[in-house]
DODRENRO-189348 format. One line per 3 residues: number of its first residue (from 1); for each residue z, x, y of C-alpha. Coordinates in steps of 0.05 Angstrom, whole numbers, padded with zeros to 5 digits. Layout:
// DODRENRO-189348
NUM) Z/X/Y | ... .
This chain:
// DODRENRO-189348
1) 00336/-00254/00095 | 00300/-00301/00054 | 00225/-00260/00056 .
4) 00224/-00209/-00002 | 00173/-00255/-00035 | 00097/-00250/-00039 .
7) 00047/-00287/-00082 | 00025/-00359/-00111 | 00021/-00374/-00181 .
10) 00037/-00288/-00184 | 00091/-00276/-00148 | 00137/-00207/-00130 .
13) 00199/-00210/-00108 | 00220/-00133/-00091 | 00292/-00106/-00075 .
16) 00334/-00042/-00059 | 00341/-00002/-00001 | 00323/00067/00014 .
19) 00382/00109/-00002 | 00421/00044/-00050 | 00427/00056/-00115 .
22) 00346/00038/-00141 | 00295/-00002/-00118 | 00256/-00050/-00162 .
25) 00216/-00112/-00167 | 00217/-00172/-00207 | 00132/-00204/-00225 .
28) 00138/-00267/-00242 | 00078/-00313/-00265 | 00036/-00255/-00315 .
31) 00015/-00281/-00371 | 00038/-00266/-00437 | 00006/-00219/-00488 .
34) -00020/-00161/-00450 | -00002/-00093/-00465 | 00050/-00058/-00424 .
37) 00095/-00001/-00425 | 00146/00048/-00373 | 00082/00100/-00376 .
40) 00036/00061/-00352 | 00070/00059/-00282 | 00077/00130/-00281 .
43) 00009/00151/-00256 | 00003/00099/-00188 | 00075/00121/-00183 .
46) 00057/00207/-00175 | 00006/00179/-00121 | 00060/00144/-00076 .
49) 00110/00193/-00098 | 00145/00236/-00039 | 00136/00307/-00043 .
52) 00070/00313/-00063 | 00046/00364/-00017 | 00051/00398/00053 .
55) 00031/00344/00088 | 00088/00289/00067 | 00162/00284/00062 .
58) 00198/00340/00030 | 00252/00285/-00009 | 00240/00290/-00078 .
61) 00241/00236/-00127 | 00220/00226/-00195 | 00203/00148/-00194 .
64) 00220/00141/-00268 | 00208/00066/-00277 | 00253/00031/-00328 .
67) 00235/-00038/-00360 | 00286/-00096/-00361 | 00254/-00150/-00382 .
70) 00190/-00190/-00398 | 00161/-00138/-00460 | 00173/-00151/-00522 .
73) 00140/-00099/-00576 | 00093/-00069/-00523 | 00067/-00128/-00495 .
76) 00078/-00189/-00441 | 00117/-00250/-00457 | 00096/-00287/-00401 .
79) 00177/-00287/-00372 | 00191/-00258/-00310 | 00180/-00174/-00309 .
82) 00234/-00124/-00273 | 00221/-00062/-00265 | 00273/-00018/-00232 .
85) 00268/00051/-00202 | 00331/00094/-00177 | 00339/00140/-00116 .
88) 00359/00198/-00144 | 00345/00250/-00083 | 00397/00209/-00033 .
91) 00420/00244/00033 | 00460/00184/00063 | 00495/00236/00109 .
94) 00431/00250/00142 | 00427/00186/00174 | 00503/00176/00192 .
97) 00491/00184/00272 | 00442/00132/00261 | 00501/00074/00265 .
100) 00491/00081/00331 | 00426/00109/00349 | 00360/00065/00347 .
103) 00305/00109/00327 | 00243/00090/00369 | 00184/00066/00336 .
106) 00227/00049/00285 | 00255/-00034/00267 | 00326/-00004/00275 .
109) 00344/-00045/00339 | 00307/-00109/00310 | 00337/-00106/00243 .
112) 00410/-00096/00290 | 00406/-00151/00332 | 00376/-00214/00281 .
115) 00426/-00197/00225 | 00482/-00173/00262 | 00485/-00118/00208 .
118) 00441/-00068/00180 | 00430/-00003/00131 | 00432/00064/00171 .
121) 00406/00089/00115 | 00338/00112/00119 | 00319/00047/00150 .
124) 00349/00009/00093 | 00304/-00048/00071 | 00249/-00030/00119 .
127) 00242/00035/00099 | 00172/00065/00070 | 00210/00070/-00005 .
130) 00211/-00003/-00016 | 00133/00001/-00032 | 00153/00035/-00090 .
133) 00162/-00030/-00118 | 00087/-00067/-00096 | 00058/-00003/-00134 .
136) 00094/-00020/-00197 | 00072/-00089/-00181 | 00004/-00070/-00180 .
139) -00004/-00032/-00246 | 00016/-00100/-00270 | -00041/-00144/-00233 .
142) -00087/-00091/-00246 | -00081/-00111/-00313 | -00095/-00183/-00303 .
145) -00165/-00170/-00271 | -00217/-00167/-00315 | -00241/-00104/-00343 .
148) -00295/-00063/-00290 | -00254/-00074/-00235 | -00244/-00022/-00183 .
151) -00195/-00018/-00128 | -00202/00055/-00094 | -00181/00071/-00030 .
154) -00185/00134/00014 | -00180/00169/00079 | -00245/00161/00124 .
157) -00206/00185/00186 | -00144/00228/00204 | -00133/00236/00278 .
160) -00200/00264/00308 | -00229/00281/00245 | -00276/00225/00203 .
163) -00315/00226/00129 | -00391/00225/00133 | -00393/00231/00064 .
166) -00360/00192/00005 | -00354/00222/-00070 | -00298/00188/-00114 .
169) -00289/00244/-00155 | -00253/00294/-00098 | -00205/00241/-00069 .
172) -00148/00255/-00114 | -00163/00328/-00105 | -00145/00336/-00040 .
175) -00072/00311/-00004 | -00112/00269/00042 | -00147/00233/-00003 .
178) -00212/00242/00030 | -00274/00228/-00004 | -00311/00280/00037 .
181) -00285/00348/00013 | -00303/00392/00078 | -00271/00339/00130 .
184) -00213/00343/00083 | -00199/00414/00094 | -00200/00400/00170 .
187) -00154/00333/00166 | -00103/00377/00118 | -00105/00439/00178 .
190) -00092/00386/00231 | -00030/00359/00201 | -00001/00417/00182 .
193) -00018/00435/00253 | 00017/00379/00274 | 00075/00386/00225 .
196) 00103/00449/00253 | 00098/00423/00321 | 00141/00374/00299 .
199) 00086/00316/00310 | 00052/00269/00280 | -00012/00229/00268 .
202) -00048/00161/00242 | -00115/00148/00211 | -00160/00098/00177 .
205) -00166/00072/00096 | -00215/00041/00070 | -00205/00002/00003 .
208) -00268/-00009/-00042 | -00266/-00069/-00090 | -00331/-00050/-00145 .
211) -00339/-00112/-00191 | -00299/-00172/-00162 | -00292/-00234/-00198 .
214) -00335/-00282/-00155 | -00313/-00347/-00119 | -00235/-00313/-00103 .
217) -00208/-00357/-00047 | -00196/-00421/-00026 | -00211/-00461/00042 .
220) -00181/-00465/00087 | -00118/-00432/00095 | -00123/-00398/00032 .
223) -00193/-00348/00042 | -00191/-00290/00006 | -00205/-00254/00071 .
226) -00138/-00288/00102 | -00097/-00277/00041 | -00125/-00196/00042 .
229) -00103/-00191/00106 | -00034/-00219/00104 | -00025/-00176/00046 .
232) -00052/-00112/00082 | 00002/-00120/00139 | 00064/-00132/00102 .
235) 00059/-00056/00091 | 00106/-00024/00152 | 00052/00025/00183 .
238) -00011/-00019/00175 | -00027/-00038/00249 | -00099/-00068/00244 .
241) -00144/-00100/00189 | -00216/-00108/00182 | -00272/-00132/00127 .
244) -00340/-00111/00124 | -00372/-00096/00191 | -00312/-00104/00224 .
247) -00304/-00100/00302 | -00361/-00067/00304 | -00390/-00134/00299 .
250) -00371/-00140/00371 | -00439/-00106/00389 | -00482/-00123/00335 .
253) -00538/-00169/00345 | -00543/-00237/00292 | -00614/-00196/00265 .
256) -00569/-00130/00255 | -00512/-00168/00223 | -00549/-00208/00166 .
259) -00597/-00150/00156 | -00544/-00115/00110 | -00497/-00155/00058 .
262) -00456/-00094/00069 | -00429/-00114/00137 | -00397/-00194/00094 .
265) -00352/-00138/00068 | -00361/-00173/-00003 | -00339/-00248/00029 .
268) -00383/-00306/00056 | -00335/-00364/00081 | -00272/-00335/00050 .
271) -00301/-00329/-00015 | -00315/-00268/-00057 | -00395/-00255/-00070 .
274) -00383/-00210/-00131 | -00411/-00163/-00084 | -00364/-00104/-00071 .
277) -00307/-00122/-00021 | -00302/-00070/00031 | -00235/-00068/00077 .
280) -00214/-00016/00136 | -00141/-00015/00152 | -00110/00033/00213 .
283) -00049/00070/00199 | -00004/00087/00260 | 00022/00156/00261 .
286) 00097/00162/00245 | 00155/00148/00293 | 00187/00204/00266 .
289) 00177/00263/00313 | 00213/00325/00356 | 00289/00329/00339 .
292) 00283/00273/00288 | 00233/00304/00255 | 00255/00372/00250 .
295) 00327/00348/00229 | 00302/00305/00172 | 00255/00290/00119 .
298) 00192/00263/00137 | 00119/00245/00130 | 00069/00278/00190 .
301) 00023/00241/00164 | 00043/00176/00123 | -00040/00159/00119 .
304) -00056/00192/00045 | 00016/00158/00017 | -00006/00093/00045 .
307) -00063/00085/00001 | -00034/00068/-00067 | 00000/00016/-00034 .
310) -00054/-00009/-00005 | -00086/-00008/-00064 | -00031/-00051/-00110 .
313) -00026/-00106/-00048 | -00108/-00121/-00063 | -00098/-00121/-00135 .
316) -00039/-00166/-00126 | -00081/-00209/-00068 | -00141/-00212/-00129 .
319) -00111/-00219/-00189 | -00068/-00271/-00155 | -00124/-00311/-00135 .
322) -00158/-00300/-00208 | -00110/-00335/-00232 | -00114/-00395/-00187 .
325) -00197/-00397/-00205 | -00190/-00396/-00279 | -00143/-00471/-00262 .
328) -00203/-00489/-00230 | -00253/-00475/-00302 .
């Protein structure tokens, strides 16, 4: 299974499975002499962390991130990073029927029938935990963009319910992450709504990039835009990707579409403007429902969890490509 590996001149490898022992990733390719320590992690960490609230899995875990190897006296050495996080809130047991049982929705039978063998646990490998590890990741690429840059994502739509407004301040507020405080209140009643009915529901996240380095991206096969995107849907309950205007250009008129610079999403021919990047991604609602569901621990709505992760993959995507354009200086 030779695919735990993402990145160019920055690369991630991540590892651990659900209910093993930890989870952790190895960043490989930051340069030396920037400042890092274990509590920087921790805040990116409380946003992904289960538990949180109502509206997402009751496991509980404390994400304490422990530092093998690439600091020395608070700062980058420019060797390989690993960062390792245990599982301290395991319930193997809960998953022991599952040896036989494929969960639908779930990459259960899949995982079964190309390796011949596979971890009941949780999901194993393909389980929602393993972001843990991209969101350490990102703290560290978030460090490697230059200073000004903003990566903040948030819910614009939960089920039937969609932001008209958008404030920054009241997304972290809320356990939706919605930047539109009233619609908030009504996405947090509808999951909990769904929740007891043992249900569950999807939703959209859009990521805003303020101040990107310009000229990110490289034809062909490497666009920013293409290298976003492949990023966006390594992340298990991503099911559609979109920049700028997005299929909404599918009705727009060539006038209606160059009228705004808001609908390039940030991008002309693959290549960052400097002007803000703007990316939707659609979040299916979890497989996890009736019997399952009530038996176990798990999100009704995985949407508001989704978006630090989110979040680290475009830092990892930019800084990434950073890198590659200072070569090019």
């Amino acid at each position: 299974m030779a695919s735990n590996s993402f990145g160019h001149l920055l690369t991630i490898t991540t590892f651990g499975e659900s209910h093993g022992a930890a989870l952790g990733v190895v960043i490989d390719g930051c340069p030396a002499g920037i400042a890092l320590a274990e509590a920087d992690f921790l805040p990116e960490l409380a946003r992904r962390r289960p538990g949180q609230s109502a509206v997402t899995t009751a496991r509980k875990e404390e994400d304490a991130p422990v530092l093998l190897s690439g600091i020395f006296e608070g700062k980058t050495t420019g060797m390989p990073i690993t960062v390792i996080v245990a599982n301290e809130n395991q319930r193997p047991e809960d998953y022991e029927k599952l040896r036989s049982v494929f969960r639908i929705g779930h990459a259960d039978q899949v995982f079964a029938e190309k390796y011949g063998h596979r971890d009941h646990r949780g999901g194993g490998r393909q389980s929602g935990r393993e972001t843990v590890a991209r969101v350490i990741a990102g703290v560290v690429a978030r460090k490697i963009l230059p200073k000004g840059v903003k990566i903040i994502g948030h819910s614009t739509k939960i089920g039937p319910f969609e932001a008209v407004k958008f404030d920054p301040k009241v997304i972290e507020k809320n356990p939706v992450r919605c930047a539109d405080a009233a619609v908030a209140k009504k996405m947090e009643a509808y999951i909990l709504d769904l929740k007891a009915h043992a249900n569950s529901t999807g939703g959209l996240i859009e990521i805003r990039v303020e101040n990107p380095p310009k000229n990110l991206g490289d034809p062909v096969f490497r666009k920013l835009k293409s290298r976003l995107a492949e990023a966006i849907m390594t992340i298990g309950a991503v099911t559609g990707f979109s920049y700028g205007a997005g299929f909404k250009t599918a009705e727009m008129q060539g006038k209606d579409y160059t009228a705004d610079p808001k609908n390039f999403g940030g991008m002309l021919g693959g290549i960052s403007t400097g002007e803000p990047l703007l990316l939707t991604l659609s979040i299916k609602p979890a497989s996890s429902i009736g019997q399952v569901a009530k038996e176990g621990r798990h999100d009704p709505c995985i949407v508001p969890r989704v978006i630090p992760v989110a979040e680290a993959m475009v830092a990892l995507v930019l800084a990434d490509c950073y890198l590659m354009q200072k070569m090019y200086q």
